[in-house]
C-alpha positions as CSV (number, residue, x, y, z in Angstrom):
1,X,0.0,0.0,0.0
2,X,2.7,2.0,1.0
3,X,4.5,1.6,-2.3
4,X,1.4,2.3,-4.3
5,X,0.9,5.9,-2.5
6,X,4.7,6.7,-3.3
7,X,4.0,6.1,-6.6
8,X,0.7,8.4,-6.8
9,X,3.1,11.2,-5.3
10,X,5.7,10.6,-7.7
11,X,3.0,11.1,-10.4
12,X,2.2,14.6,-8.7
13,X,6.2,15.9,-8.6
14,X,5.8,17.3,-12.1
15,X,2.5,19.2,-11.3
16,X,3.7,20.2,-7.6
17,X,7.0,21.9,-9.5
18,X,4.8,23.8,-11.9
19,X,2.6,24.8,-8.6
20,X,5.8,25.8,-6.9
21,X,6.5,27.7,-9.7
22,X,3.3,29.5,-10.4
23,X,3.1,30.0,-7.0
24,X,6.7,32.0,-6.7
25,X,6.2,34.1,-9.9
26,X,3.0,35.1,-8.6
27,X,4.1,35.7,-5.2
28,X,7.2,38.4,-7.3
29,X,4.6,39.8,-9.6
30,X,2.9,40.5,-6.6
31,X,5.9,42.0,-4.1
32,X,7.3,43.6,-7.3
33,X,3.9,45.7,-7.7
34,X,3.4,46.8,-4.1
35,X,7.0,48.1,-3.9
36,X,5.5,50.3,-7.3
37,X,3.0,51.2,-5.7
38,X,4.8,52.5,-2.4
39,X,7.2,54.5,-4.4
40,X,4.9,56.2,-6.7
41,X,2.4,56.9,-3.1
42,X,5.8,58.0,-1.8
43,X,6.0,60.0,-4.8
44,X,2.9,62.0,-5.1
45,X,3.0,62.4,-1.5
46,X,6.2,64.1,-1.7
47,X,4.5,66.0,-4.6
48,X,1.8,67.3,-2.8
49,X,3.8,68.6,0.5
50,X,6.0,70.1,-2.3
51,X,3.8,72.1,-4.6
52,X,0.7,72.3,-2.9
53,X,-0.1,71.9,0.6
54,X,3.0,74.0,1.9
55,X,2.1,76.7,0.0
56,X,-1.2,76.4,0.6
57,X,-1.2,76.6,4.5
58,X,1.2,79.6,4.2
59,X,-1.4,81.6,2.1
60,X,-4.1,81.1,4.0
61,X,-2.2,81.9,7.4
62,X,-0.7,85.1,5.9
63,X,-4.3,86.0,5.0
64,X,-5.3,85.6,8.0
65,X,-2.4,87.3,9.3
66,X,-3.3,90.1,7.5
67,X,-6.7,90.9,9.8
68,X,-5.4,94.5,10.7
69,X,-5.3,95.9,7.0
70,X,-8.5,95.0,5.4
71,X,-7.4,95.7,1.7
72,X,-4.3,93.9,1.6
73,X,-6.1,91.5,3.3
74,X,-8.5,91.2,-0.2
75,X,-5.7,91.5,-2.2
76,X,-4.2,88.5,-0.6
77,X,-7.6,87.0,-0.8
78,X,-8.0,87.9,-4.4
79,X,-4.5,86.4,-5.2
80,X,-5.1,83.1,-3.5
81,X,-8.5,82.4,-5.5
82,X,-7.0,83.6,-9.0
83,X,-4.2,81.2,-8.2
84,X,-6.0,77.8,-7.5
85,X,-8.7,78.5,-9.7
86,X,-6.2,79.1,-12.9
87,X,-5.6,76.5,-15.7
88,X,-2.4,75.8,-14.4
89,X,-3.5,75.5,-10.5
90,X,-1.2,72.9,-9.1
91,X,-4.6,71.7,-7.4
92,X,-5.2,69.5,-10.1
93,X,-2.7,67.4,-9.5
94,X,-3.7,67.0,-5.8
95,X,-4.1,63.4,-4.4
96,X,-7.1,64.4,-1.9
97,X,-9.8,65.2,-3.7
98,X,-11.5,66.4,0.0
99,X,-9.4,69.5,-1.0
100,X,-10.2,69.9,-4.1
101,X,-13.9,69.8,-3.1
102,X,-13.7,72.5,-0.4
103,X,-11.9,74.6,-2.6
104,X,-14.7,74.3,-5.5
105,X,-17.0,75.8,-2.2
106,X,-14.5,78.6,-1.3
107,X,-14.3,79.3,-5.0
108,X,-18.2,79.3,-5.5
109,X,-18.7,81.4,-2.5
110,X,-15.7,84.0,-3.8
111,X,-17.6,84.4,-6.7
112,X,-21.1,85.2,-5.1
113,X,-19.6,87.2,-2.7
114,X,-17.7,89.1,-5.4
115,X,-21.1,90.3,-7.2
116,X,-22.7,90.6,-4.5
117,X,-20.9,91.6,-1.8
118,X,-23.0,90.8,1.3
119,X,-22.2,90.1,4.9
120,X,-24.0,86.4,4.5
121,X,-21.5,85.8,1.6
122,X,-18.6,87.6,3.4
123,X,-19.3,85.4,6.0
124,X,-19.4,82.1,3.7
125,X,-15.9,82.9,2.2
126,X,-14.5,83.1,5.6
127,X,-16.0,79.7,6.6
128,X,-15.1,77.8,4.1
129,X,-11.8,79.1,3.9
130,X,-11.7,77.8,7.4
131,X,-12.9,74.4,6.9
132,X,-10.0,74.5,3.8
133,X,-7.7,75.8,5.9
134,X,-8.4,73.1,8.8
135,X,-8.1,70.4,6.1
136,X,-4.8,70.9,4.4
137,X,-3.1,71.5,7.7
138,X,-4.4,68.1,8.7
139,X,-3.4,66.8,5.3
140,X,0.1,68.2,5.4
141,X,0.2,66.7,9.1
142,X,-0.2,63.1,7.3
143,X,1.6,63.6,4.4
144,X,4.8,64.7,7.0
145,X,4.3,61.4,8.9
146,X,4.3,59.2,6.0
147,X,7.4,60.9,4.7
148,X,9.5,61.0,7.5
149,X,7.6,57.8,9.4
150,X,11.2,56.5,10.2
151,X,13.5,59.2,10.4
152,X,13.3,60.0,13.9
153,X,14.1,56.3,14.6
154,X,17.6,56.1,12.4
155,X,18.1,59.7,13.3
156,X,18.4,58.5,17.0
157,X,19.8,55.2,16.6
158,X,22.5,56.4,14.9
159,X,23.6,58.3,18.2
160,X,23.1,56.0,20.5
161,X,25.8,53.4,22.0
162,X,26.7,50.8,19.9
163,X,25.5,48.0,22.4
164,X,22.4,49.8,22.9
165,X,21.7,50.3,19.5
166,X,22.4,46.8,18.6
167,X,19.6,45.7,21.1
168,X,17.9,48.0,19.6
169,X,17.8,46.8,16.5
170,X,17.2,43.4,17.6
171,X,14.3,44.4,19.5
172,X,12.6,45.9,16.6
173,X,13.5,42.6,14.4
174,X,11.6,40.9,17.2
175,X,8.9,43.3,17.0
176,X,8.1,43.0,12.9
177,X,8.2,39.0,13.2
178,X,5.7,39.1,16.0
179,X,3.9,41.6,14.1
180,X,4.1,39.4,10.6
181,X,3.4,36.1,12.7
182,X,0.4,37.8,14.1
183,X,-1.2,38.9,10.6
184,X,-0.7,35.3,9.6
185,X,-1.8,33.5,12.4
186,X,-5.1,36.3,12.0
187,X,-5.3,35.0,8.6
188,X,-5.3,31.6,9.5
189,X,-8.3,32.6,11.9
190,X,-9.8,34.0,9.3
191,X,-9.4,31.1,6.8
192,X,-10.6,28.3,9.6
193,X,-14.2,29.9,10.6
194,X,-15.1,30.5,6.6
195,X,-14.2,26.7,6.5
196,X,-16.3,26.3,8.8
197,X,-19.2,28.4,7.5
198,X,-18.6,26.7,3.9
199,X,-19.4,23.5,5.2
200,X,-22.1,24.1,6.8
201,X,-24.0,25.6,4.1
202,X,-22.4,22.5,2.2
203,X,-24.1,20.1,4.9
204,X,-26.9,22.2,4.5
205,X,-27.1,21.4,0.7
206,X,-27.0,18.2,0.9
207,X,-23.1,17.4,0.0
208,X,-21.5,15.8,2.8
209,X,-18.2,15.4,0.9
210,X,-16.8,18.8,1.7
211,X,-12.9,18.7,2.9
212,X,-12.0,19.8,5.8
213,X,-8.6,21.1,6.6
214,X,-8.2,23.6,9.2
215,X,-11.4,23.6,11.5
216,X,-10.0,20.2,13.4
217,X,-7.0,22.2,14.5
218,X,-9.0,25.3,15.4
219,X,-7.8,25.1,19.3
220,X,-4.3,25.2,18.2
221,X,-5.1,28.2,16.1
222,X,-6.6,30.1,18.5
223,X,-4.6,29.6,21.1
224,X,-1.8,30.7,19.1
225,X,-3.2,33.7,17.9
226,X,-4.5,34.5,21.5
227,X,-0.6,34.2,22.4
228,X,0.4,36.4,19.8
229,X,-1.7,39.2,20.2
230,X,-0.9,39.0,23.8
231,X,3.0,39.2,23.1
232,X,2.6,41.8,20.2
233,X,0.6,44.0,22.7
234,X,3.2,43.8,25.1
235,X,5.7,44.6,22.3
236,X,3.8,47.4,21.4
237,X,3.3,49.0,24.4
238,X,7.3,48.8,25.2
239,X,7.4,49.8,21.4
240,X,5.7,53.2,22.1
241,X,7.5,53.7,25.6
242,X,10.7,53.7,24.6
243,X,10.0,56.0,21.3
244,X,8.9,58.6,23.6
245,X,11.2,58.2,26.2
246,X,14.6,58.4,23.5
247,X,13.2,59.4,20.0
248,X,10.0,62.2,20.8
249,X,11.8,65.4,22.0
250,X,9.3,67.8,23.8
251,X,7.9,70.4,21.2
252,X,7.1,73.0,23.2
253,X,3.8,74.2,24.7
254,X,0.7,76.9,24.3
255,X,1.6,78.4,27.7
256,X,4.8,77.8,29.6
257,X,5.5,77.8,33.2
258,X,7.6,80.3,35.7
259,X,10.0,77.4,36.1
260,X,10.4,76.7,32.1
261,X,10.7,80.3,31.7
262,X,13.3,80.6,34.3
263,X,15.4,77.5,33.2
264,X,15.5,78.9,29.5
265,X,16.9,82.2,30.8
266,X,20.0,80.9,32.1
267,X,20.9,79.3,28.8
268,X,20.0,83.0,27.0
269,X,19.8,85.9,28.8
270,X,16.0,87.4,27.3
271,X,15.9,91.0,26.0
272,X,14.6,93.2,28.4
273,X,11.0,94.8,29.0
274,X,9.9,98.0,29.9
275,X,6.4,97.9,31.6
276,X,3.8,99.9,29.9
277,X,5.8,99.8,26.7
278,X,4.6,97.5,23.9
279,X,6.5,95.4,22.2
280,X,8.2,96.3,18.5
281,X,6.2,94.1,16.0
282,X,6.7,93.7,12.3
283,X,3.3,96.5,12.0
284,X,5.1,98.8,14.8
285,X,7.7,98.9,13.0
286,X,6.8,99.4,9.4
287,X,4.3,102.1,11.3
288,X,7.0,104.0,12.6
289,X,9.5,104.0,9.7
290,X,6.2,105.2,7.6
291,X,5.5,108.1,10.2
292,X,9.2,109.0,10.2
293,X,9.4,109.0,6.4
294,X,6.3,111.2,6.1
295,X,7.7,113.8,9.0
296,X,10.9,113.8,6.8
297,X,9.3,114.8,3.7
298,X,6.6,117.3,5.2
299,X,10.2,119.2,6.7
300,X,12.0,119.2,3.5
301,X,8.4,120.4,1.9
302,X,8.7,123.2,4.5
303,X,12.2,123.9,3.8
304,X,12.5,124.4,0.1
């Protein structure tokens, strides 16, 4: 019996190599195409941080910026709409068509405002230059992490000590096999219970013939997977320690405290204050040079 068996399987080597083979040119194809795919997302996403969503924010802050002088204010405005609305808008080209969208509303609402110049359409430019505004900050947000996703990590690693960074390393090895062996083991979840489902509704119908594979092993399974997601959370949560502890510096804060203000004196003495006197902004300034100007001419118009 034994003999007759091995002969079956010898029968089967030809059509197992041409499975194996199928099987590994598929598998390329398929690795080949989603490495395509990640540069050209890389790509784009590089693209629009680029050409269209850092220029974008800094319009629309400067125009809010510019609250305090109403008509370069609708100049800026003005400018802004012209230049996303023209035929060579870099907007087209935009991934997120979310942005495109609000944009469509800003420019809609530009245009009614602009023939007739109301405080309800004043007020609907404003809003949704808001909601744009809100959006491609998120957007650029995003696009930032997925850019520079691992930089933080080889930045730092590459100052550590080289026996910390070497357990560094391995630790992270550890933490994409878990994180792999999870995903398949999840899979393999997946796979058993629609088994299961399929023959059923195979019983169901009347065919009592339908192979099992994977539903007899179904403890196993689970309890693997149980042990995985228990030793990837673990993973994860010493994963997410230890990049804020080494990698995440502190980025600074709304409101700072006596003691922060204090401690960042002695490493730079701060310019001094006079009470009552405000301080020189950019508007100060270019308010006093203007007064000064004017005084200088109106004396030399005296003069001569």
């Amino acid at each position: 019996m034994f003999d007759i068996d091995l002969m079956k399987i010898k029968d089967f080597i030809p059509l197992l190599s041409a499975i194996v083979i199928a099987v590994g040119w598929v598998a390329t194809y398929y690795f080949n195409l989603k490495l395509k795919t990640r540069e050209n997302f890389i790509a784009k996403t590089e693209q629009d941080v680029k050409n269209i969503l850092g220029h974008m924010s800094a319009e629309i802050r400067d125009i809010w910026d510019e609250e305090g002088h109403i008509p370069t204010q609708k100049k800026a405005l003005k400018e802004f709409y012209n230049k996303y609305k023209a035929g060579d808008s870099p907007l087209y080209l935009s991934t997120s068509s979310l942005i495109i969208d609000q944009f469509k509303h800003f420019q809609d609402h530009y245009k009614n405002y602009d023939k007739d110049p109301t405080l309800a359409q004043l007020q609907n430019v404003w809003t949704s230059l808001s909601i744009l505004e809100q959006t491609v900050n998120k957007k650029l947000k995003e696009c930032r992490k997925v850019l520079f996703k691992y930089y933080d990590w080889y930045h730092q690693l590459d100052r550590l000590n080289p026996i910390i960074r070497l357990l560094a390393e391995i630790f992270r090895f550890i933490y994409q096999t878990v994180t792999g062996l999870l995903q398949l083991s999840l899979f393999v979840v997946l796979i058993t219970c629609t088994e299961y489902i399929a023959g059923n509704v195979a019983n169901s119908l009347g065919n009592n013939n339908f192979l099992i594979i994977l539903w007899p092993y179904r403890y196993y399974t689970i309890f693997i997977s149980t042990a995985l997601i228990i030793l990837w959370s673990a993973a994860y949560v010493v994963n997410l320690s230890l990049f804020r502890l080494f990698i995440n510096p502190y980025p600074g804060s709304s409101k700072y405290t006596e003691r922060q203000i204090e401690y960042q004196k002695k490493s730079r003495p701060f310019p001094t204050f006079q009470e009552g006197e405000p301080p020189m902004t950019s508007k100060l300034k270019d308010g006093i040079l203007k007064r000064g100007w004017q005084r200088l001419l109106d004396f030399f118009h005296k003069k001569f």
